[in-house]
C-alpha positions in Angstrom: 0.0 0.0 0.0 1.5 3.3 -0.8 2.7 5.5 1.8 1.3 9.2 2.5 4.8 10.0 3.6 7.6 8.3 1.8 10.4 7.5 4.1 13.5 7.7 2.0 17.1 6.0 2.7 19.9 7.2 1.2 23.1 4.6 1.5 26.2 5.4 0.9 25.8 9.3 1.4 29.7 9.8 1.4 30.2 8.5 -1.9 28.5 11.4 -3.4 30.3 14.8 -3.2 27.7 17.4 -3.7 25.0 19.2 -1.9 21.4 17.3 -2.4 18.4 19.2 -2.4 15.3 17.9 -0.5 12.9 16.6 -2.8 9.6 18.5 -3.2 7.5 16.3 -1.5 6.3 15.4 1.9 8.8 13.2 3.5 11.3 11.7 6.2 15.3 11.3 5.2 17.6 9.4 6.9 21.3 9.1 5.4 24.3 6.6 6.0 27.6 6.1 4.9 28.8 2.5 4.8 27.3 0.2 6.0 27.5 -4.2 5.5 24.9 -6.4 3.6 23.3 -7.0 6.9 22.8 -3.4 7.9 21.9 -2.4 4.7 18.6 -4.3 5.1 18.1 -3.4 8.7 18.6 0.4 7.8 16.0 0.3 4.9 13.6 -2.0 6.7 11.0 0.6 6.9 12.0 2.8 3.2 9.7 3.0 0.9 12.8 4.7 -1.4 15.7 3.8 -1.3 18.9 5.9 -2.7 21.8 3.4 -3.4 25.1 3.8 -5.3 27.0 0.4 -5.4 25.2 -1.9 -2.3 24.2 -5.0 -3.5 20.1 -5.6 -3.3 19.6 -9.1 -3.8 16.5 -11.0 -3.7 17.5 -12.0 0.0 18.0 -8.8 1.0 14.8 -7.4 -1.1 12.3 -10.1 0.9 12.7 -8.3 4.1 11.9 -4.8 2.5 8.1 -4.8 2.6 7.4 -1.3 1.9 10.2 -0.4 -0.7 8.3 1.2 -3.9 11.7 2.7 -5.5 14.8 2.0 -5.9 16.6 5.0 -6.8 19.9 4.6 -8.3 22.9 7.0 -8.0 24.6 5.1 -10.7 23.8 4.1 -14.6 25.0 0.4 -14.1 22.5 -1.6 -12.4 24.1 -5.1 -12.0 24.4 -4.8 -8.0 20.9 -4.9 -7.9 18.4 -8.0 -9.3 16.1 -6.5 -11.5 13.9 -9.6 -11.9 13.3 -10.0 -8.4 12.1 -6.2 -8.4 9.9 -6.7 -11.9 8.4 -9.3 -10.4 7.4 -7.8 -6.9 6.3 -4.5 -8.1 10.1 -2.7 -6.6 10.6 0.1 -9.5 14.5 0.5 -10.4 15.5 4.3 -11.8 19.1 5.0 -12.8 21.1 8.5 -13.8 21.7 8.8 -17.3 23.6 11.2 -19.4 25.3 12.6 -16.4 28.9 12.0 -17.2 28.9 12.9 -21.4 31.6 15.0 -20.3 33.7 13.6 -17.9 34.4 9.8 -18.6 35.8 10.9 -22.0 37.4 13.1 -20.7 39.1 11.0 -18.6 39.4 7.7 -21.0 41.3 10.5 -23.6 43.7 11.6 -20.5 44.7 7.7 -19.9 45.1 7.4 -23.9 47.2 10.9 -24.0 49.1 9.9 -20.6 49.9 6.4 -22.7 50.9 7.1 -26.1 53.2 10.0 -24.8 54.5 8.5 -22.0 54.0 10.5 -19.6 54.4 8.6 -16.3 57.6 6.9 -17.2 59.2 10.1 -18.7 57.5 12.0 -14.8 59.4 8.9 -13.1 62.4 9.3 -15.3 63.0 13.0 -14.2 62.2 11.8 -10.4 65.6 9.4 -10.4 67.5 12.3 -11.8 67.9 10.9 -15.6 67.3 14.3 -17.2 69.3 16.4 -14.9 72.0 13.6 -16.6 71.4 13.8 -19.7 74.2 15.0 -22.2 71.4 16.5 -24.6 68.7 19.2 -23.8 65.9 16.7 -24.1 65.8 12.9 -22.5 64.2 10.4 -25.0 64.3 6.6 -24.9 60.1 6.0 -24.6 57.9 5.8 -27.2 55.7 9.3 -27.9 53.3 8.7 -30.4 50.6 11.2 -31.8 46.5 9.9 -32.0 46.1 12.3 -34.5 45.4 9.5 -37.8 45.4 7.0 -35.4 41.8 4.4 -35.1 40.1 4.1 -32.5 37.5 1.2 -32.1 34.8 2.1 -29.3 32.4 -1.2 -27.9 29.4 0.4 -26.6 27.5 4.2 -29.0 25.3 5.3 -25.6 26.6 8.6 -24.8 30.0 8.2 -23.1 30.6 6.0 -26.3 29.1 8.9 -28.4 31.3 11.5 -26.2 34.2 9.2 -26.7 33.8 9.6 -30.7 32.8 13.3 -30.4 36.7 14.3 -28.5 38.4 11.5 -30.8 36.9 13.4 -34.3 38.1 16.2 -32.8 41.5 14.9 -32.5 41.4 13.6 -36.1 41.1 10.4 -35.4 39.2 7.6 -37.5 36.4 6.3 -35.3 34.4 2.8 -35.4 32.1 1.5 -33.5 31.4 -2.4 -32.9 28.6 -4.2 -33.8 26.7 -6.1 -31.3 23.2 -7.0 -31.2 19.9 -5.0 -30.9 19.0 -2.5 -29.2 21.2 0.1 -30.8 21.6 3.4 -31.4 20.4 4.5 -35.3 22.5 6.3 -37.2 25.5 4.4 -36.5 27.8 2.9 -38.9 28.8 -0.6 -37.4 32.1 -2.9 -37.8 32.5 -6.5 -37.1 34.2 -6.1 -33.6 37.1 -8.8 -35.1 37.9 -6.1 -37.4 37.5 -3.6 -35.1 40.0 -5.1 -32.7 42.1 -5.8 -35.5 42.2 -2.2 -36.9 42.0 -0.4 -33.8 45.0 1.4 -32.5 42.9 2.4 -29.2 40.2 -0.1 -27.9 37.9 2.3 -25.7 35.2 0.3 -23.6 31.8 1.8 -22.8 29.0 -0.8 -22.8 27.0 -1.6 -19.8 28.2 -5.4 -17.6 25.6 -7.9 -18.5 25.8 -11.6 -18.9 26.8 -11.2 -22.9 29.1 -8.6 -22.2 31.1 -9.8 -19.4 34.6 -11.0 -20.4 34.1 -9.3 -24.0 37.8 -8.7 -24.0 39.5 -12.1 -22.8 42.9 -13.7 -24.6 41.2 -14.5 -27.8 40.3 -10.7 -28.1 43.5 -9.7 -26.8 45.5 -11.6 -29.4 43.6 -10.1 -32.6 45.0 -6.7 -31.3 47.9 -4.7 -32.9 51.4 -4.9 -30.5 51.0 -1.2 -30.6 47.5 -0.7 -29.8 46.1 0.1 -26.3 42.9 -0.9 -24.3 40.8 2.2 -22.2 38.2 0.6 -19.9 36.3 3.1 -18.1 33.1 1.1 -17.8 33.1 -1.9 -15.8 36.1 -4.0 -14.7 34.3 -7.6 -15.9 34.5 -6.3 -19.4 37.8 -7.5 -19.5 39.8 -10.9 -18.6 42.2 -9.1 -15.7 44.3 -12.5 -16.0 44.3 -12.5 -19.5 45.5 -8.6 -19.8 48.2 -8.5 -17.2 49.8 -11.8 -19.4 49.1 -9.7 -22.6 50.9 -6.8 -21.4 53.5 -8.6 -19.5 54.5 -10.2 -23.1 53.8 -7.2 -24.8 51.0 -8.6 -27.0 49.6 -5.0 -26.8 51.2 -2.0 -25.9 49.5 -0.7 -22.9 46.5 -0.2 -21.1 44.7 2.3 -19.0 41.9 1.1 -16.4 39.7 2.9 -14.1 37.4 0.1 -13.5 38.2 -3.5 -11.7 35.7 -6.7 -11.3 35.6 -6.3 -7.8 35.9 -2.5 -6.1 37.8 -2.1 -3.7 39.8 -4.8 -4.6 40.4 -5.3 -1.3 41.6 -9.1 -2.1 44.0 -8.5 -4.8 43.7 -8.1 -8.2 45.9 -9.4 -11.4 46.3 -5.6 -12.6 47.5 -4.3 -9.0 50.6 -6.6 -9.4 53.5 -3.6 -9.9 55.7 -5.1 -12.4 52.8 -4.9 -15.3 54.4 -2.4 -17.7 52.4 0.1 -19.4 49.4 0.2 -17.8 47.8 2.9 -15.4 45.1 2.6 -13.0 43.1 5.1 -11.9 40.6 4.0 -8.4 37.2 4.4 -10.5 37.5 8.5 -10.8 36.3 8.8 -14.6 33.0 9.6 -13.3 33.6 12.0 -10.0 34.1 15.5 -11.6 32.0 18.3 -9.5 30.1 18.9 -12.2 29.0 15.8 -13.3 28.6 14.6 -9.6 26.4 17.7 -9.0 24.5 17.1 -11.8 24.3 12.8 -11.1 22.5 13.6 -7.3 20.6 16.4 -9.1 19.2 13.6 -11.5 18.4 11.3 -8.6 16.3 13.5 -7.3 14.2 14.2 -10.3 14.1 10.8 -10.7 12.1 10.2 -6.9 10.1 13.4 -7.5 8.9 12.4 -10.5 8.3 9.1 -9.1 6.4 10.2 -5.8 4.2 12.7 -8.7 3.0 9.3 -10.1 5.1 9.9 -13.6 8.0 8.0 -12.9 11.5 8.8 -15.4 14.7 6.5 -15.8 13.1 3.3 -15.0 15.2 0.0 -15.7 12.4 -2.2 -14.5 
């Protein structure tokens, strides 16, 4: 039964860096910061919205949440929560969209620049005193290679993927975009992603984690890259075969790569890609998103998203 007053729950308030405007509606907030599976369900026992970045919600946890209506996500991926359990008990599932057009290729074109010009090993270089040695005015010995003329293939023509292709253009760079199946965005000109792979001198990654899509890149894919090509993930870490990259780059099957995603976050257990003898790769701790502006703009989203919901028109639903 729907609540006169909705009592919303916001988890994980301290991973969002922005001021948050009280919805227009009559209500009661109550905010945490981190808090364990267990606490997570004993904190939104009475919410009928909830406001959750990365918590998991499984069905286990979503049977002992009677009066949850919403679901509002702080996020655009959706794969810590189960969606069918919601469809099928009436628990409606909103996500931010758009938020980060500006900032995530932003941030995939600083780990492609930082790469192909060397940047960190020429900063390290000048840190043990190799310049201050040299005998000529400039210290070379790494590679520095332009994008402009270069490919790049892009899995994944949502709108990062569209930004992505939008900066790259810009750059005078060749873009393609791999096919996949339906639903996809019209107006796109698609390539085999074998040729893509094969042509690409950049491999940027920017489609959602699903069941198809997880491992997309694993030693097969690796291998039908160029020696001199690098791979951007700034979309989910199970896009990729961590095992199967850290051996690619160790043997120099591909020339670098530059992450700011990992399968499991924090990886608080390990992770193939933390080991510090990979060469040429560069992680960032999943930043591409967290701009102020497009943080601002993500919470700003969210709470459109439960307004428009508590007004009966609900926006951004996944379920």
């Amino acid at each position: 039964m729907a609540h006169s007053v909705h009592h919303i729950v916001f988890l994980e308030r301290d991973s969002i860096e922005a001021s948050v405007r009280p919805p227009a509606f009559p209500h009661t907030w109550v905010e945490h910061d981190r808090l364990g599976p267990e606490q997570a369900a004993a904190a939104l026992a009475d919410a009928t919205i909830a406001i959750v970045n990365k918590t998991r919600l499984g069905a286990a946890t979503l049977s002992r949440l009677p009066h949850l209506q919403l679901i509002a996500l702080t996020a655009t991926g959706t794969d810590n929560i189960d969606l069918h359990w919601c469809a099928r008990n009436g628990i409606a599932v909103s996500n931010v969209r758009n938020y980060a057009v500006h900032t995530v290729p932003e941030h995939a074109f600083a780990l492609i620049l930082a790469l192909r010009r060397s940047l960190f090993g020429y900063a390290r270089d000048i840190a043990a005193g190799r310049w201050q040695e040299s005998e000529q005015f400039c210290l070379s010995g790494r590679p520095v290679n332009d994008i402009f003329g270069s490919t790049i293939g892009i899995f994944g023509e949502g709108a990062l993927g569209q930004g992505v292709a939008a900066l790259a253009r810009g750059f005078g760079m060749r873009v393609l975009f791999a096919d996949h199946p339906p639903p996809r965005v019209s107006g796109v000109h698609f390539t085999p992603p074998d040729q893509v792979l094969g042509e690409a001198d950049i491999v940027s990654l920017h489609a959602p984690l699903t069941p198809a899509t997880r491992n997309l890149i694993g030693e097969r894919e690796l291998g039908l890259m160029k020696k001199t090509a690098l791979l951007i993930n700034t979309a989910r870490g199970g896009l990729v075969d961590e095992r199967a990259l850290a051996a690619a780059l160790r043997a120099g099957r591909i020339a670098g790569a530059g992450f700011d995603v990992l399968t499991t976050e924090p990886p608080r257990e390990g992770n193939p890609l933390l080991d510090p003898d990979i060469p040429n790769l560069i992680l960032t701790p999943h930043t591409a998103w967290a701009s102020s502006e497009a943080v601002q703009a993500l919470i700003d989203q969210v709470i459109d998203n439960v307004e428009a919901f508590a007004a009966g028109s609900p926006r951004n639903l996944v379920t």
